[in-house]
N, C-alpha and C positions, 0 to 999 in steps of 0.2 A: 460449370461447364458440364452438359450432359454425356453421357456415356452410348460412344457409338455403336449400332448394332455387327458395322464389321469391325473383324478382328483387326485386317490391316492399319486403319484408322488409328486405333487407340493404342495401337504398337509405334506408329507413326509418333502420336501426342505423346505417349510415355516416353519415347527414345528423345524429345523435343525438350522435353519437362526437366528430365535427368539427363542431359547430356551434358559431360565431361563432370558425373559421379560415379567412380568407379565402383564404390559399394553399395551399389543398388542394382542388382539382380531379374534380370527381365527376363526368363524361359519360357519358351511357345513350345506346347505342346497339341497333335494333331490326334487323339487318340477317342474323342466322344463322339461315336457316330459320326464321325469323320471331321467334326467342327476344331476349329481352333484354340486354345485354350492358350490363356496369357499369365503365366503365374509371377507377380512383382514383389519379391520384398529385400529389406536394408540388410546386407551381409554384416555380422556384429550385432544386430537389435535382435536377433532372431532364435529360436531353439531348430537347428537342423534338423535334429534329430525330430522332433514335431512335424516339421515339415517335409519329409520323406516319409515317415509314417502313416502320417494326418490327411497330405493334399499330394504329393506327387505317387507315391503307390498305387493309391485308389487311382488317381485318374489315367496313370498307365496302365491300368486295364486289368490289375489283380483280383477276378474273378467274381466282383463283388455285382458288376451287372446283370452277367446271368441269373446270379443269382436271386436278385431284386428286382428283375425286369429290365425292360430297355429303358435306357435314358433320355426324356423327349425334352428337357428343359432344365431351368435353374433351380428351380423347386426338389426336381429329381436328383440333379447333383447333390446340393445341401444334405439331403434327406436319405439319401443311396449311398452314394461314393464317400463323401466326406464324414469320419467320426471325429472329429476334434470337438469338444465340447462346444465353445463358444464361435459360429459362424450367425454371420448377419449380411445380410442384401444393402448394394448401398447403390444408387442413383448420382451422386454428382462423382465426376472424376478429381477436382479439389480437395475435397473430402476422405476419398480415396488415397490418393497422394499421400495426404497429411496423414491417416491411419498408418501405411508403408515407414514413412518417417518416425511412426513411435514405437517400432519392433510387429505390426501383423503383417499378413499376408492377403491381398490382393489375387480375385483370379477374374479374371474377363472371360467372357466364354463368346462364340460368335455367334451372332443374333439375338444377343439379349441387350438388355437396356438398361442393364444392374450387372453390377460386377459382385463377388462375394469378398467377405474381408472377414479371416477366419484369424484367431487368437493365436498368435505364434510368439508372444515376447519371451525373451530370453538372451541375457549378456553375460557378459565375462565371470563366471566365479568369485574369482582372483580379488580381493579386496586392494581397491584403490588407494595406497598409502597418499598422506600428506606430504609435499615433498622436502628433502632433509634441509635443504638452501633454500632464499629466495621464502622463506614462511610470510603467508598472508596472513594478514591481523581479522580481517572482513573477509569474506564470499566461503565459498567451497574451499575443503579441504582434500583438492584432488591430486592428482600428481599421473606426466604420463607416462607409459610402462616401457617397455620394450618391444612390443608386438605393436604392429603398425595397423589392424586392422581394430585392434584393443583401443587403441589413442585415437578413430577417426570414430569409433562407434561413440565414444565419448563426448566429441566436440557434436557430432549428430544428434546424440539425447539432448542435447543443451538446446541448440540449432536448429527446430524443424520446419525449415523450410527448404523446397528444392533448391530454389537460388542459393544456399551454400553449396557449392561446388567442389568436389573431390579431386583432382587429376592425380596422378599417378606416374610416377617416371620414375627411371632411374638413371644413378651417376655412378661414374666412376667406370675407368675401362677396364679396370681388374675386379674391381669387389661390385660390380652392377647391382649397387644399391638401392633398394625404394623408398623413394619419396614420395611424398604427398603433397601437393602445393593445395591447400587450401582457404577458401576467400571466396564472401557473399557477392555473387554478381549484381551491375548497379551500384553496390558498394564502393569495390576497390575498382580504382581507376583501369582502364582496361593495360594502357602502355605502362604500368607498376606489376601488373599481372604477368605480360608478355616480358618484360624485364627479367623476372624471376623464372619463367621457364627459359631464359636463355638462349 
């Protein structure tokens, strides 16, 4: 699928693509010469800290244009604003997608026909124990944690395609806890699905 030259468009497709993944992150920002900008990536696959640095700093407007001249295109973004070492131009939105799913970053800019997909992977620290019950003879030796955001990045590295789908709710009317109901659409039966949100 090609990459629209408006922003609306591909905000439109991305919201279609990822809808009802709650850890997948879409921020629009309006600050290049007035044009739109779409920054997409998996909350958990990603180094924040890179990505406030790297792409959203620069592209809110920290001084770096004056300095380098005006920004007329994507080339000039890449090449001006953005220092992350490894950025690459990418043409299919599939493509794109599937990058977002393995921890980079995504930016759509409006009026271009490439989006940039700039090197942001970075997960949990925390070394995934094997779990103490329940021991698998075969597969991974994972186990999941306590952090809910920790245990969905996980099923995601495994996972990557959109159609697995994230929702997010919570229960309980004292302790409004969050869950995750997660489950590949297509897959799981939709009225097994709607069962389980309840």
């Amino acid at each position: 699928m090609e990459i629209s030259r408006k922003s609306d468009e591909n905000l439109e497709r991305l919201n279609e693509i990822f809808f009802g993944c709650f850890d997948i992150v879409r921020r629009e920002l309006t600050d290049i010469n007035g044009k739109k900008v779409i920054v997409v990536f998996s909350d958990g696959l990603v180094n924040k800290e890179q990505i406030q640095q790297f792409v959203l700093s620069p592209l809110l407007g920290f001084a770096l244009r004056e300095k380098n001249g005006a920004i007329e295109n994507l080339e000039d973004i890449q090449k001006k604003l953005l220092s992350a070492a490894d950025v690459k131009p990418e043409r299919d939105m599939d493509e794109a997608v599937k990058k977002c799913l393995s921890g980079d970053t995504a930016l759509f800019v409006e009026g271009a026909t490439e989006c940039l997909i700039v090197q942001t992977r970075g997960w949990q620290s925390r070394g995934i124990a094997e779990p103490s019950t329940q021991k698998s003879i075969r597969g991974p030796k994972e186990g999941f944690t306590e952090t809910l955001l920790f245990n969905v990045a996980m099923i995601r590295r495994k996972i990557r395609t959109p159609d697995l789908k994230m929702e997010i709710m919570q229960i309980g009317d004292e302790t409004r806890t969050d869950v995750c109901i997660a489950y590949i659409k297509g897959v799981a039966e939709d009225k097994v699905v709607a069962e389980v949100r309840g």
